[in-house]
C-alpha angles and dihedrals in degrees: 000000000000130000137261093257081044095050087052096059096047088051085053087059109036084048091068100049117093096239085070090078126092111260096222133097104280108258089226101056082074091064101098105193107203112238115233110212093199101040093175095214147096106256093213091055095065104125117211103177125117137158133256128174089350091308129122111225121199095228122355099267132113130184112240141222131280113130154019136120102096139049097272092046084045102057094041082056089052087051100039089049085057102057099040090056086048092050087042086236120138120250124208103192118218120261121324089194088098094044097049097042082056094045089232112139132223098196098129098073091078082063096049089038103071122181096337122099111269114202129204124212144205138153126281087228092047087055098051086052135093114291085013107133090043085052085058090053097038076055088049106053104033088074103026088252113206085199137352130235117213113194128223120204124146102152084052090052093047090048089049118090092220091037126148112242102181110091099160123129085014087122096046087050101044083060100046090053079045081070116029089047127091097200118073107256114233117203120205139166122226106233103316106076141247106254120221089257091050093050082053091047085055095044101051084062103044116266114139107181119059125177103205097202094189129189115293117069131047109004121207093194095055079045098057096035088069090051085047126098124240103282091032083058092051103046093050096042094105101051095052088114099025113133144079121294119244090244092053100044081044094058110039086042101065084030088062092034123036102169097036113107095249119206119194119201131155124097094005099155098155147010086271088066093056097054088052091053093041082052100046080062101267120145103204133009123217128191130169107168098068109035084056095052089062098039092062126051126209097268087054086253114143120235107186098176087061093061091037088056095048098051086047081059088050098059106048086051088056087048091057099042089053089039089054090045095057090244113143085181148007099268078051095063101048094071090034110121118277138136130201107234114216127274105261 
């Protein structure tokens, strides 16, 4: 059975193959923004800039964890940190749980990551664990962290071959590093979607920023089916799309929570993408799978310009969904005209 450092790299490169998708209509497909013939405004003048963690991003978009913990994780995450700080997007890094086991630090993404939010990240059953909430601080403060994800993925733990299978005291925990931490504490799934109930769970004890990560785009259990013997294989072979979509996670999230920091991940593939989540009242997206796929080429080589090109793309497309739907700016979008259409 690999390590941990091993697994790392086997998740890099299962991630990128076309069977780690889920394998369901993409919940967002189903946002219908209303076009405005007579817009009324310059569309030049079509302003995508927010704030997050006392930051101002050029446009509400993050790039989200996957990886970390070994040389190859490392240097996407060097590379990732440069160009979100050249985008002015905020950056949560994968798991630190690896790097820090291995006493290996990361601190030279703060350096990479200029003027933009940089997010740390550990598991939801790491942190429940002995020496847990020290671990979050041990995250924290090897890369200057301005917040700390901590993942939750239970159905991805129960698909992995090495997966933990303990979750009790995770909630509890979670509150009491709400408290000791001086950076806020950020919640997210990791494909298969935070419930309304759940949000509710996170909130009662304190957190204030919550990643849905609903069900539609990279799918850990996919993922870890392929890594699964036989019988393992066949008992987990209902549950490969369980989970809750990112329109719906989305929307019971901010119903249940008006004043939370909603992120909404799960499925984004364009700028598009972004104004329907924006719209369905997120405040930030967040996607991983497929900025790495075109950071990194078949033969594992980075091609930055690639990415940068790409998230250039992204954002004119944001600028002319929010020009055809008459928004000047974000709060703007969020009251255009739309309407969900129903699940076939």
């Amino acid at each position: 059975m690999p390590d941990l450092r091993e697994r790392k790299g086997e998740h890099l490169d299962l991630a990128k193959m076309p069977s780690a998708m889920a394998q369901v209509e993409n919940s967002l497909d189903r946002v219908r923004l209303t076009h405005q013939a007579l817009p009324e405004i310059d569309a030049d003048d079509v302003d995508t800039s927010t704030k997050f963690l006392n930051y101002r991003l050029a446009m509400p978009l993050m790039i989200s964890g996957m990886t970390g913990g070994m040389p190859r994780g490392d240097a996407i995450n060097l590379a990732l940190a440069e160009i979100a700080s050249q985008h002015g997007i905020a950056i949560c890094i994968g798991s630190q749980r690896a790097s820090l086991m291995a006493k290996q630090s990361q601190s030279e993404l703060r350096a990479r990551a200029k003027g933009v939010p940089l997010i740390g990240n550990l598991g939801g059953v790491q942190l429940a664990g002995e020496g847990g909430l020290a671990l979050a601080q041990r995250a924290i403060d090897d890369i200057g962290a301005d917040a700390i994800a901590i993942h939750l993925n239970p159905l991805q733990e129960l698909a992995q071959p090495e997966g933990d299978r303990d979750w009790r005291g995770v909630l509890a925990t979670l509150g009491e590093l709400v408290k000791k931490s001086e950076v806020p504490i950020m919640v997210k799934e990791v494909g298969a979607g935070i419930s309304a109930k759940t949000a509710r769970q996170l909130m009662d004890q304190g957190v204030r920023i919550i990643d849905v990560a609903g069900l539609g785009g990279t799918n850990w259990t996919r993922i870890e089916q392929s890594r699964s013997d036989p019988l393992r294989q066949d008992v987990m072979a209902p549950f490969l799309d369980w989970g809750i979509s990112t329109v719906d996670a989305l929307i019971s999230a901010r119903a249940e929570h008006k004043d939370a920091t909603i992120i909404a991940s799960g499925g984004i593939r364009h700028g598009l993408d972004v104004a329907r989540c924006v719209w369905l009242g997120s405040d930030l997206v967040s996607a991983a799978g497929v900025f790495i796929k075109v950071l990194e080429d078949e033969n594992q080589t980075l091609r930055p310009n690639r990415l940068d090109a790409l998230l250039s793309v992204w954002k004119d497309q944001l600028k002319i969904a929010m020009f055809l739907t008459a928004s000047k700016t974000l709060k703007a979008l969020k009251t255009a005209e739309g309407e969900v259409l129903m699940q076939k």
